[in-house]
mmCIF entry with sequence, helices, sheets and N, C-alpha, C, O atoms, coordinates in Angstrom:
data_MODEL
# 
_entry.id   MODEL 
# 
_entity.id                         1 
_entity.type                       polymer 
_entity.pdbx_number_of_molecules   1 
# 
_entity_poly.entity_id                      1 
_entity_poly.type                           'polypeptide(L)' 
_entity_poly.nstd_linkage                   no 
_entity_poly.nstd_monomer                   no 
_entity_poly.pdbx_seq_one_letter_code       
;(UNK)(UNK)(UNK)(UNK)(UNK)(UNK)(UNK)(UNK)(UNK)(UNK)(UNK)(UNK)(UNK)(UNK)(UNK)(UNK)
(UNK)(UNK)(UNK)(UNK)(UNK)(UNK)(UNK)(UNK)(UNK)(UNK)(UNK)(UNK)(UNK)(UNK)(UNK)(UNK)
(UNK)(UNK)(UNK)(UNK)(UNK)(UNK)(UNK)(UNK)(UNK)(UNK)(UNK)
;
_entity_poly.pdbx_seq_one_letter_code_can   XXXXXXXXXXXXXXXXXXXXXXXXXXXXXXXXXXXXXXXXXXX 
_entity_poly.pdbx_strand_id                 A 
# 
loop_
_entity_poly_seq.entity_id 
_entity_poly_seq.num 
_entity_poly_seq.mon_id 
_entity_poly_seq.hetero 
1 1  UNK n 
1 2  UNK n 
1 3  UNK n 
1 4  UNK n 
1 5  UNK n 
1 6  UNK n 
1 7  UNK n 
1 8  UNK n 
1 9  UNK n 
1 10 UNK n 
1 11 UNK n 
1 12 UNK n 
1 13 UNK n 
1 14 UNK n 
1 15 UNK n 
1 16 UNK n 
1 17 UNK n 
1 18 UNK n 
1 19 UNK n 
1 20 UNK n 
1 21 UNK n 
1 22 UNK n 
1 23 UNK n 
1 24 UNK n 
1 25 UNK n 
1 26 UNK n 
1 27 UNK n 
1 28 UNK n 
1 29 UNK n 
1 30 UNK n 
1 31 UNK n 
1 32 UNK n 
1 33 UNK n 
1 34 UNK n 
1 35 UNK n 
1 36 UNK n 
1 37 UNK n 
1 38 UNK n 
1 39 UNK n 
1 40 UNK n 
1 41 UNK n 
1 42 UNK n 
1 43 UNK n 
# 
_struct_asym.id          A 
_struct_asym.entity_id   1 
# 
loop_
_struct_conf.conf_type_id 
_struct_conf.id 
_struct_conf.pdbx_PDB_helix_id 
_struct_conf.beg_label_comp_id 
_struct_conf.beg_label_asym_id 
_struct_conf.beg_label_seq_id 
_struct_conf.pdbx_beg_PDB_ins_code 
_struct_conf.end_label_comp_id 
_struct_conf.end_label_asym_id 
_struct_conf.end_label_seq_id 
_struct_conf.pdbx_end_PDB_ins_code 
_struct_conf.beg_auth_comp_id 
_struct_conf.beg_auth_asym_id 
_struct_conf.beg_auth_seq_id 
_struct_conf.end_auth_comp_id 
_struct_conf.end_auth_asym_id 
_struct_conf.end_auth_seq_id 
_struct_conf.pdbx_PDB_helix_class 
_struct_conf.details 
_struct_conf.pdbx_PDB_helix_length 
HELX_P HELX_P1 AA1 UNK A 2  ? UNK A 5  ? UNK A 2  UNK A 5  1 ? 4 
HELX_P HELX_P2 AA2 UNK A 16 ? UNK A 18 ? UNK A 16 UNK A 18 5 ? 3 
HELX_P HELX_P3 AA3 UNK A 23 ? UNK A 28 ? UNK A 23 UNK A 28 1 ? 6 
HELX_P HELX_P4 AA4 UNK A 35 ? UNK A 42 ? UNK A 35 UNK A 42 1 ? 8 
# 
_struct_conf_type.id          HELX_P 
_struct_conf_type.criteria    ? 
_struct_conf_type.reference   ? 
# 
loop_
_atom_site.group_PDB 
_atom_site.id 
_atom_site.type_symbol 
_atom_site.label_atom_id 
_atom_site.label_alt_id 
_atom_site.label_comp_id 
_atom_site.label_asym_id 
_atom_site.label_entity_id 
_atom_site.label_seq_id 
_atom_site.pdbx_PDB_ins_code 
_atom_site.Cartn_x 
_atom_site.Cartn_y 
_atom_site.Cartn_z 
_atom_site.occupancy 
_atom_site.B_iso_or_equiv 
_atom_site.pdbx_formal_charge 
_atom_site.auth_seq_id 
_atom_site.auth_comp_id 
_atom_site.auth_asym_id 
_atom_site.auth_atom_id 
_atom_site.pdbx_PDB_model_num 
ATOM 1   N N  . UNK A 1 1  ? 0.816  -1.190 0.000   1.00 0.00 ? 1  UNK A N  1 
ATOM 2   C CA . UNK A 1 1  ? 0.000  0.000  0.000   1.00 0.00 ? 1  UNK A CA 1 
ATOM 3   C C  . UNK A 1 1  ? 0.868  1.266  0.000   1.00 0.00 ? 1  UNK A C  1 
ATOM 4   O O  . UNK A 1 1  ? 0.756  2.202  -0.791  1.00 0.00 ? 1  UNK A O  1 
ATOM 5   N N  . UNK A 1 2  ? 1.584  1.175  0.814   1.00 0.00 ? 2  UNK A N  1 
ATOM 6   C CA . UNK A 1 2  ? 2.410  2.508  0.898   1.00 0.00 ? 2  UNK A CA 1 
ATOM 7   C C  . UNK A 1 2  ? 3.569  2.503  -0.697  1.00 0.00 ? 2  UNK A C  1 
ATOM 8   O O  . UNK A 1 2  ? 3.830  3.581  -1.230  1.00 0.00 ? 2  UNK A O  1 
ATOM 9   N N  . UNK A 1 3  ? 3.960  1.594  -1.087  1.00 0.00 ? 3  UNK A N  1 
ATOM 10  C CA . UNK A 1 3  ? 4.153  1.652  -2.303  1.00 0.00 ? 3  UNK A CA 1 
ATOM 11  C C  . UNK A 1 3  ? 3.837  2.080  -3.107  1.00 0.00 ? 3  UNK A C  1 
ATOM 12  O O  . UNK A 1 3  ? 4.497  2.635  -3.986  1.00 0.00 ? 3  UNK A O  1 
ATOM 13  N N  . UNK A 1 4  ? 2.250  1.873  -2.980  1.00 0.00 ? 4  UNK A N  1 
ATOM 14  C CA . UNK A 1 4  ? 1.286  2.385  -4.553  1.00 0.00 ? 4  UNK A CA 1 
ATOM 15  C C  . UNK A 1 4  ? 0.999  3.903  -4.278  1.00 0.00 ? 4  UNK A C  1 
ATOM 16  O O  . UNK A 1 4  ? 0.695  4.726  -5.141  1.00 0.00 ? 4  UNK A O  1 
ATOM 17  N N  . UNK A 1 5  ? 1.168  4.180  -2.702  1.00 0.00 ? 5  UNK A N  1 
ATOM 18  C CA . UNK A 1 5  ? 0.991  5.332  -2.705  1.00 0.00 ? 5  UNK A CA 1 
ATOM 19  C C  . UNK A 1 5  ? 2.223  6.715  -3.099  1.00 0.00 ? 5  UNK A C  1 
ATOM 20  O O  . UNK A 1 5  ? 2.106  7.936  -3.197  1.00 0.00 ? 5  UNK A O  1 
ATOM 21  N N  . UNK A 1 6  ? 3.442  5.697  -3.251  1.00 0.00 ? 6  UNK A N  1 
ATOM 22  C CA . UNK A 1 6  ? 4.798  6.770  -3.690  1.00 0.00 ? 6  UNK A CA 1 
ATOM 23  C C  . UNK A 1 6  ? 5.176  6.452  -5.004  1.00 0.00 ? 6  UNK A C  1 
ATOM 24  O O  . UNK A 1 6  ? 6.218  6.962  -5.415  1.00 0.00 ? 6  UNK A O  1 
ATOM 25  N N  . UNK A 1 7  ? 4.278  5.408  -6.046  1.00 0.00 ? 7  UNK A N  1 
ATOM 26  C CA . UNK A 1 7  ? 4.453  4.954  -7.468  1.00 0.00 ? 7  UNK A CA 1 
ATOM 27  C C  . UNK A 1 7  ? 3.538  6.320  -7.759  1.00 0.00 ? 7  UNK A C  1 
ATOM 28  O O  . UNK A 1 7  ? 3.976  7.166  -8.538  1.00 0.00 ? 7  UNK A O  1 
ATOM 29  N N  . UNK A 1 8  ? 1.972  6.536  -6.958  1.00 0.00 ? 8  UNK A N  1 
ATOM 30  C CA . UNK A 1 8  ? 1.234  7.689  -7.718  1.00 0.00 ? 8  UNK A CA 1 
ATOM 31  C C  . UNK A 1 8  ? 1.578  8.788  -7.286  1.00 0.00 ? 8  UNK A C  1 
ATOM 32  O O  . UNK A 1 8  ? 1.287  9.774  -7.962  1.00 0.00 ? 8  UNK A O  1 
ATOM 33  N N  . UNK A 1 9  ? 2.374  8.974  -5.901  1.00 0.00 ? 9  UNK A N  1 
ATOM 34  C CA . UNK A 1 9  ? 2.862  10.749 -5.724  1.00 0.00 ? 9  UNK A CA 1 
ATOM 35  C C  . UNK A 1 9  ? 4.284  11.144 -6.588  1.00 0.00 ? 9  UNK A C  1 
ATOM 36  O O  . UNK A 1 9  ? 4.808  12.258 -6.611  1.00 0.00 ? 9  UNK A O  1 
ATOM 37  N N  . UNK A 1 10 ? 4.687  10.100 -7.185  1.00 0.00 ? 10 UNK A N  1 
ATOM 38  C CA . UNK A 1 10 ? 6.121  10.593 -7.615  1.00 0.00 ? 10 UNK A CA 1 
ATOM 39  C C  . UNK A 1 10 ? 6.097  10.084 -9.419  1.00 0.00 ? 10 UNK A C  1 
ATOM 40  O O  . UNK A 1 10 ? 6.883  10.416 -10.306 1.00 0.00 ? 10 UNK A O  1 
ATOM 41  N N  . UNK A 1 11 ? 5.307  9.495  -9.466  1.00 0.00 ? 11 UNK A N  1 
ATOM 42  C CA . UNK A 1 11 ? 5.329  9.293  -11.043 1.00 0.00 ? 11 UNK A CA 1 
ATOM 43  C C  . UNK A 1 11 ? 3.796  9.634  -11.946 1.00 0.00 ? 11 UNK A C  1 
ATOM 44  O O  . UNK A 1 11 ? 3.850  10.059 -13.101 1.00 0.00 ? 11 UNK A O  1 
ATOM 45  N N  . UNK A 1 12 ? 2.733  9.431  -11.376 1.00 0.00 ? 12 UNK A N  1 
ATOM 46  C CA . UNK A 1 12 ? 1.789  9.676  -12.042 1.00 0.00 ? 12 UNK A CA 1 
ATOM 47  C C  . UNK A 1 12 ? 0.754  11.049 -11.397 1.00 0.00 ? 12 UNK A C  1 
ATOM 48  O O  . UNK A 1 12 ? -0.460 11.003 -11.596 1.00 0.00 ? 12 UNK A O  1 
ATOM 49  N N  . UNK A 1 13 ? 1.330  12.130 -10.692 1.00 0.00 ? 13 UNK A N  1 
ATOM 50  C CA . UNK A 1 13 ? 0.790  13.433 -10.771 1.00 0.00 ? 13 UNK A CA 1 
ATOM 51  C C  . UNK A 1 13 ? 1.771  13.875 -11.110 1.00 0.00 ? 13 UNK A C  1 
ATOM 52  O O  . UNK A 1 13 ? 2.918  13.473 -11.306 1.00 0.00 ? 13 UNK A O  1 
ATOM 53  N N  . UNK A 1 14 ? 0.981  15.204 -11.204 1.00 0.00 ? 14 UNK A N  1 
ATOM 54  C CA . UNK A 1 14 ? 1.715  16.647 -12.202 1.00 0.00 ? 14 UNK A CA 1 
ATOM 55  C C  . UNK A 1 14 ? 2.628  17.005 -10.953 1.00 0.00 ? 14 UNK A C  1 
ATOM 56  O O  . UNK A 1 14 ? 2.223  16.588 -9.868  1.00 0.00 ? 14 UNK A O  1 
ATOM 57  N N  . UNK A 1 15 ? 3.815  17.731 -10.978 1.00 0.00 ? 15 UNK A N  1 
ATOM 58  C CA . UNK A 1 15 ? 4.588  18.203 -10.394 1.00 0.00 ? 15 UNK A CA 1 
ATOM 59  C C  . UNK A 1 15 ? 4.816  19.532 -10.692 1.00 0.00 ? 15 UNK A C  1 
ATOM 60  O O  . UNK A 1 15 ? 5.187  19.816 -11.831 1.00 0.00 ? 15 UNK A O  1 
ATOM 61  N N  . UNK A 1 16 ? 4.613  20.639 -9.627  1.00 0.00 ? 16 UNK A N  1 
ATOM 62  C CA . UNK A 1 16 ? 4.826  22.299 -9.961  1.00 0.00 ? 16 UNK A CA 1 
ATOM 63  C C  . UNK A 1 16 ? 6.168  22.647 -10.920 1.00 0.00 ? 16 UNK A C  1 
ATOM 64  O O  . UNK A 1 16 ? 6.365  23.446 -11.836 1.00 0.00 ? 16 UNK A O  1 
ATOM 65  N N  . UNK A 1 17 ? 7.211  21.356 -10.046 1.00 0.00 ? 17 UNK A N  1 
ATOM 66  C CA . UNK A 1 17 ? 8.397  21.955 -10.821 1.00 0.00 ? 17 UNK A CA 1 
ATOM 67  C C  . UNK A 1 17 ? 8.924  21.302 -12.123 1.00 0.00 ? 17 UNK A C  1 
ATOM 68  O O  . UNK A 1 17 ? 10.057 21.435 -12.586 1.00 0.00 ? 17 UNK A O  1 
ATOM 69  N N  . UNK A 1 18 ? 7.705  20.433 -12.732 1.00 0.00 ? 18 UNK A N  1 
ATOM 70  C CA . UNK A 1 18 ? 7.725  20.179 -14.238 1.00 0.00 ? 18 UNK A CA 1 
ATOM 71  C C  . UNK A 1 18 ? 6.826  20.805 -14.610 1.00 0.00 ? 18 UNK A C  1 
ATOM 72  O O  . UNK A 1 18 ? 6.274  20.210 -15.535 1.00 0.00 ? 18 UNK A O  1 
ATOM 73  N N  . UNK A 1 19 ? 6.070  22.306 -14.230 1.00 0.00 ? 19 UNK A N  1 
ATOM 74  C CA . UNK A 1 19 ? 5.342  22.830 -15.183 1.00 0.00 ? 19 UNK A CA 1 
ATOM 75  C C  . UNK A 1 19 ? 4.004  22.152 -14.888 1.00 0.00 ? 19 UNK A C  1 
ATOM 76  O O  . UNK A 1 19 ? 3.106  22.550 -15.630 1.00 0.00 ? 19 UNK A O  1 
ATOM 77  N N  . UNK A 1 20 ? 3.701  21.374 -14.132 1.00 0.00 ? 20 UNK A N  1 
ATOM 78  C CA . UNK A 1 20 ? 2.749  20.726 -13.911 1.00 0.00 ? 20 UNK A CA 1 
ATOM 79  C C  . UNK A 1 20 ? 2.302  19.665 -14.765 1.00 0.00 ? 20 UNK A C  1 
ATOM 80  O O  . UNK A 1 20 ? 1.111  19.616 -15.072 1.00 0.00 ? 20 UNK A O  1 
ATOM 81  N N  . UNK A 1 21 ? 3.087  18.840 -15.170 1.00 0.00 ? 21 UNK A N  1 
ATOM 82  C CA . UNK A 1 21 ? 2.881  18.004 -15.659 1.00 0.00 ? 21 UNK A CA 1 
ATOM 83  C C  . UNK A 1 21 ? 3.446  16.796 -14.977 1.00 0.00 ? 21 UNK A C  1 
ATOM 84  O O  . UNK A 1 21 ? 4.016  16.895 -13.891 1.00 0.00 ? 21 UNK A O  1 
ATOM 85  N N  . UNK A 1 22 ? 3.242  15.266 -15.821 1.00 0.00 ? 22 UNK A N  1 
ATOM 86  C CA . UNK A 1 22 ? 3.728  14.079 -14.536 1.00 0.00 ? 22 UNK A CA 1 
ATOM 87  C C  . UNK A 1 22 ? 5.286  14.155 -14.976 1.00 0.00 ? 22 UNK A C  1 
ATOM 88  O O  . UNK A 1 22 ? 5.493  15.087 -15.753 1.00 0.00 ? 22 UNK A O  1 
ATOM 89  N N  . UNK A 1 23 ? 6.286  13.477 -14.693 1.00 0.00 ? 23 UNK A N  1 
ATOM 90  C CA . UNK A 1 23 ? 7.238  13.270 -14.949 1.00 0.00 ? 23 UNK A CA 1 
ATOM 91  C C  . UNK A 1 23 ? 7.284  12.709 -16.946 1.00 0.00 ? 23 UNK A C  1 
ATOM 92  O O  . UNK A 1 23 ? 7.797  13.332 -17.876 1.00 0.00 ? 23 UNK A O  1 
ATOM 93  N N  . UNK A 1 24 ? 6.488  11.263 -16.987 1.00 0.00 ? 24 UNK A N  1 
ATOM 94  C CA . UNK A 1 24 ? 6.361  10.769 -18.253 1.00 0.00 ? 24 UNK A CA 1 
ATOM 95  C C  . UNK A 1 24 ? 6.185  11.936 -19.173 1.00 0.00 ? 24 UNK A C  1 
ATOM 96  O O  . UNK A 1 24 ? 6.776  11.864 -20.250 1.00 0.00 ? 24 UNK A O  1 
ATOM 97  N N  . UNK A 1 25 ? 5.494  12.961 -18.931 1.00 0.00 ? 25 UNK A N  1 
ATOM 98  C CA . UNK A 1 25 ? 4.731  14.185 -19.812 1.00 0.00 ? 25 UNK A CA 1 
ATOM 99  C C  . UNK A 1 25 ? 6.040  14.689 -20.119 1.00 0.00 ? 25 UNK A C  1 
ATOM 100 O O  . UNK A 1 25 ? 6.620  14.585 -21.200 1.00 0.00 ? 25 UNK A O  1 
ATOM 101 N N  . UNK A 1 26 ? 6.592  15.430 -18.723 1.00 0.00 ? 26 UNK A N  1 
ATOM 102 C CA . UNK A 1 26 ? 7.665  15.973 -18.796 1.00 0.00 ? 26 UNK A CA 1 
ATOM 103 C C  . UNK A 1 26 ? 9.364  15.384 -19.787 1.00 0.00 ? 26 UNK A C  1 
ATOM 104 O O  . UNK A 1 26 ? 10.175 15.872 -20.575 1.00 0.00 ? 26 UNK A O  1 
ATOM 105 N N  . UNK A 1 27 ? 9.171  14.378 -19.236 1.00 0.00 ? 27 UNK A N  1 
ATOM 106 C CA . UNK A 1 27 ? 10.362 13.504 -20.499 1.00 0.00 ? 27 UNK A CA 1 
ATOM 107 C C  . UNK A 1 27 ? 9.925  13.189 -21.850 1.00 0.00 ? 27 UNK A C  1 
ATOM 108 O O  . UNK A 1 27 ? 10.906 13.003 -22.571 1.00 0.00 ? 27 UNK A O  1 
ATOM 109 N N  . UNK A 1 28 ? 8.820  13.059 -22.459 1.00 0.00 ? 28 UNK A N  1 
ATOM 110 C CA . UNK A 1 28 ? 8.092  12.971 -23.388 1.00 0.00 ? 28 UNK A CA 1 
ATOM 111 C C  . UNK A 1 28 ? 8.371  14.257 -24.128 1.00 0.00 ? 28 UNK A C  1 
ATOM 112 O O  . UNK A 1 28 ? 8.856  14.189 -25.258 1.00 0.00 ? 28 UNK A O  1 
ATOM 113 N N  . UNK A 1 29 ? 8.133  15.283 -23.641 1.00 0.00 ? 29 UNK A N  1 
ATOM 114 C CA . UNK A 1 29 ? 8.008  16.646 -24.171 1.00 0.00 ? 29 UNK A CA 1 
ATOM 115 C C  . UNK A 1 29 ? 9.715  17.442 -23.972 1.00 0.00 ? 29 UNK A C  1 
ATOM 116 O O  . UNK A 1 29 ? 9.968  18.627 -24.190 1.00 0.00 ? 29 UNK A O  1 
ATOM 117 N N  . UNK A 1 30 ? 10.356 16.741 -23.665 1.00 0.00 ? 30 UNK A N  1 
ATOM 118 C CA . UNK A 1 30 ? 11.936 17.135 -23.423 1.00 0.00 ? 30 UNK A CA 1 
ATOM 119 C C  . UNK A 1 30 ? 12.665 16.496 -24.817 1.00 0.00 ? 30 UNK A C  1 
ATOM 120 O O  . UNK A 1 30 ? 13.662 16.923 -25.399 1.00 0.00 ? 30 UNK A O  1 
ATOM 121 N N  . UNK A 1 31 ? 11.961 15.520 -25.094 1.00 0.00 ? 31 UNK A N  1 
ATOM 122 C CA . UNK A 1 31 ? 12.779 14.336 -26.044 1.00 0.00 ? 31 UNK A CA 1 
ATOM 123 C C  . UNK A 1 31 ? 11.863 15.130 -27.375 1.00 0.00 ? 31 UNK A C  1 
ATOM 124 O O  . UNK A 1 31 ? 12.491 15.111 -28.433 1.00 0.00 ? 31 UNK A O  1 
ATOM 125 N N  . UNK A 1 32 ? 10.563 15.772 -27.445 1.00 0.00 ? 32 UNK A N  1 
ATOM 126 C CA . UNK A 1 32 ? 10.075 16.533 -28.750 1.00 0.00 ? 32 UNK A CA 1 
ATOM 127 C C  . UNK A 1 32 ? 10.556 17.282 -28.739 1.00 0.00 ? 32 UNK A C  1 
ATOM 128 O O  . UNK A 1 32 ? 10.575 17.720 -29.889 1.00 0.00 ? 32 UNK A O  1 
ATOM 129 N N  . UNK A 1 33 ? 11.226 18.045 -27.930 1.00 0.00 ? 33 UNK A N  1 
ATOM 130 C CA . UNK A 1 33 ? 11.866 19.582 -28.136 1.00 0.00 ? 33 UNK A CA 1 
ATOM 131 C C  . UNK A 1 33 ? 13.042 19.531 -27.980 1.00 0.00 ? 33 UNK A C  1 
ATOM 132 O O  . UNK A 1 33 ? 13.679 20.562 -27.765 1.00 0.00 ? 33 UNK A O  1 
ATOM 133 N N  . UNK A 1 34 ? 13.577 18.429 -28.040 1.00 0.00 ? 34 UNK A N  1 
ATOM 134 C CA . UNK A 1 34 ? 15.423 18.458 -28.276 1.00 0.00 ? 34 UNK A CA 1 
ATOM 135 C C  . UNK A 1 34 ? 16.061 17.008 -28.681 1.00 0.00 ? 34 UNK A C  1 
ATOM 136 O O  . UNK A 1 34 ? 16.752 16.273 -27.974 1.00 0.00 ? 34 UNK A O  1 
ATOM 137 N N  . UNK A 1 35 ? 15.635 16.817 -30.003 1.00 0.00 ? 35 UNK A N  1 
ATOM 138 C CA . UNK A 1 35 ? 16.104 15.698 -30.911 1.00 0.00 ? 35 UNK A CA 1 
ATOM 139 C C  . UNK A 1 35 ? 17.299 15.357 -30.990 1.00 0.00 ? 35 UNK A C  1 
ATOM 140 O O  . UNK A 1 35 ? 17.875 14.312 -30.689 1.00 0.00 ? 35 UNK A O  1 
ATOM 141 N N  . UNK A 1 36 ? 17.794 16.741 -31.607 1.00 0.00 ? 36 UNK A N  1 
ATOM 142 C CA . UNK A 1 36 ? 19.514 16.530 -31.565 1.00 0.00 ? 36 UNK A CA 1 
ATOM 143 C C  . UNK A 1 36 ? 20.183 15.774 -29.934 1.00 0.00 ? 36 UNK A C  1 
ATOM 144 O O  . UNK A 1 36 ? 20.833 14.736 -29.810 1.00 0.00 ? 36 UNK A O  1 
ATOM 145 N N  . UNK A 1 37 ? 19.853 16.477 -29.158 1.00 0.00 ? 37 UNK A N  1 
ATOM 146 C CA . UNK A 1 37 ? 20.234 15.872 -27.724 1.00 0.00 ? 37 UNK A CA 1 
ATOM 147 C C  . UNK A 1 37 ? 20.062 14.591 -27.698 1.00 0.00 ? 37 UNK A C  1 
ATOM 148 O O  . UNK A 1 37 ? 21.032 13.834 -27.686 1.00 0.00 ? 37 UNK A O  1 
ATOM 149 N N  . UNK A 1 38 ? 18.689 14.110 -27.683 1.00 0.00 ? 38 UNK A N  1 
ATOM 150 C CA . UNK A 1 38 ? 17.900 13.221 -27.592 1.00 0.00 ? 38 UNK A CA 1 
ATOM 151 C C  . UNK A 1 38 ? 19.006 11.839 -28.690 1.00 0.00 ? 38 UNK A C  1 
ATOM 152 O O  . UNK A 1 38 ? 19.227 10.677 -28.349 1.00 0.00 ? 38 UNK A O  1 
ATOM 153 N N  . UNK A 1 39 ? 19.302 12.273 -29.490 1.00 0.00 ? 39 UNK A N  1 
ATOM 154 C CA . UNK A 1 39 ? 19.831 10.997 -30.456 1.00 0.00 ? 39 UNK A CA 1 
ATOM 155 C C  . UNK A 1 39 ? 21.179 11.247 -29.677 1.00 0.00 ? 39 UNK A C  1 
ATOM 156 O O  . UNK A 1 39 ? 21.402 10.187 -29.092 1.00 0.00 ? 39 UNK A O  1 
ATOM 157 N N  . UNK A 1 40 ? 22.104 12.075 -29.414 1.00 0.00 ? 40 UNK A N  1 
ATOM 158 C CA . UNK A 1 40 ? 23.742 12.404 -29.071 1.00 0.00 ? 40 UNK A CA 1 
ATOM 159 C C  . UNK A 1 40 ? 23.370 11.478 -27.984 1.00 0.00 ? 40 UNK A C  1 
ATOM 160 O O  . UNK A 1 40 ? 24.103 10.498 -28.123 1.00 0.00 ? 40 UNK A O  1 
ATOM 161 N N  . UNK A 1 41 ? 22.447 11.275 -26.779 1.00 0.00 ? 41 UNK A N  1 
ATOM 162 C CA . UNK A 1 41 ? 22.561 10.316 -25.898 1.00 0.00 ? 41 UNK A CA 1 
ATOM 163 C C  . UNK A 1 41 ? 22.521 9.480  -26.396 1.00 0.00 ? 41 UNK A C  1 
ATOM 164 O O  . UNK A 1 41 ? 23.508 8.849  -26.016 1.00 0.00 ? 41 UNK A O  1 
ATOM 165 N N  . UNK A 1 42 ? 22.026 8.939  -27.067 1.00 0.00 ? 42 UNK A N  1 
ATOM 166 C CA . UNK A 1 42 ? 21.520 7.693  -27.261 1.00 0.00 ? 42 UNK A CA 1 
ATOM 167 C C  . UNK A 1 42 ? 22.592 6.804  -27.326 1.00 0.00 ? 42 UNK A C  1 
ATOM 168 O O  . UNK A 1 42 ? 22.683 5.666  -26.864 1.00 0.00 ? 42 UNK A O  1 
ATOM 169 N N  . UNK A 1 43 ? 23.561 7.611  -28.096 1.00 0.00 ? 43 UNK A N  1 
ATOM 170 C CA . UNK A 1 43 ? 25.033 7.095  -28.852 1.00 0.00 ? 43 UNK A CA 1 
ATOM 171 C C  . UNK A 1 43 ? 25.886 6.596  -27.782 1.00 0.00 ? 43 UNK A C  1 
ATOM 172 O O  . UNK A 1 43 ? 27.008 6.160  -28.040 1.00 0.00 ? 43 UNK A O  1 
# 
């Protein structure tokens, strides 16, 4: 229980200091707006 309760406070709500979005949103929308980056890691 206390598990499921720090899987949904830390991964599936919005967070003020991503803009309010969840984390997934937030990395999702980091990797559309910086491709070049996004592939240089990859490497």
């Amino acid at each position: 229980m206390a598990e499921d309760y720090r899987q949904q406070y830390n991964k599936h709500r919005p967070h003020s200091s991503l803009g309010y979005l969840t984390p997934d949103e937030f990395t999702l929308d980091w990797h559309n707006n910086n491709p070049g980056l996004t592939q240089a890691l990859a490497h």
